[in-house]
N, C-alpha and C positions, 0 to 999 in steps of 0.2 A: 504494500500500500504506500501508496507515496502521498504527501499532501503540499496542495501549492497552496501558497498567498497571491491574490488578484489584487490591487490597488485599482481604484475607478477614481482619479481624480483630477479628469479632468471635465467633468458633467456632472451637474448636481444628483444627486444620489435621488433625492422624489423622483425626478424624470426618469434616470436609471431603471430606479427601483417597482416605481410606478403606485397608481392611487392604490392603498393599503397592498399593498407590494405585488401588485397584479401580476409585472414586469417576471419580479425575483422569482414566483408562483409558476408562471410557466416557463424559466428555463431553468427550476429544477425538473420539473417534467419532461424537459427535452434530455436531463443527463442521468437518467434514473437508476445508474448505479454507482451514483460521486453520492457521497454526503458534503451538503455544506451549507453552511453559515455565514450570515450577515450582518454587518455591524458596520455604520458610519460608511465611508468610502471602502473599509475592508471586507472581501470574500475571502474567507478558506475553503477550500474545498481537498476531499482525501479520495481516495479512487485508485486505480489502475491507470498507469501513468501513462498510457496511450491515449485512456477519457480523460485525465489532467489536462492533459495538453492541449487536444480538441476543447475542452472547454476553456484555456486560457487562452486559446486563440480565437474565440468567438466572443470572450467578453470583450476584448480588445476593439473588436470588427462592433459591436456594440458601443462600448465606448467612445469611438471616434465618432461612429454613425451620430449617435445622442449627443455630440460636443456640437455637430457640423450644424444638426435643425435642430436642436434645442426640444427635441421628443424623441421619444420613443414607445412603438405600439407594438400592440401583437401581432401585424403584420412584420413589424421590423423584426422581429426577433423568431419566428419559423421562416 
């Protein structure tokens, strides 16, 4: 099991995270065999470090997305 840290800061975490974490709600359901946790700008997540990775490269691709228009929906993120 390996566990990363995600840093998201450079987009506010509401928009990130979404109204009562709508955002964070469904892309734990996109990575349904990571566990992780949210807090502030930080994600941990622990998993098989193949789905680590995949998933640190998609907050990213999120990240940036939510910097550039200042949203983020659930189209943007499936």
């Amino acid at each position: 099991m390996i566990e990363r840290i995600v840093i998201v800061d450079s987009v506010d975490p509401v928009c990130f995270y979404g109204v009562n974490n709508s955002n964070i709600n469904l892309i734990k359901n996109l990575f349904p065999k990571l566990r992780m946790g949210a807090r502030g700008n930080v994600i941990k997540v622990i998993g098989e470090d193949s789905e680590t990775a995949e998933f640190e490269r998609k907050m990213h691709q999120l990240e940036a997305y939510g910097a550039k228009y200042n949203k983020l929906t659930a189209d943007d993120i499936t």
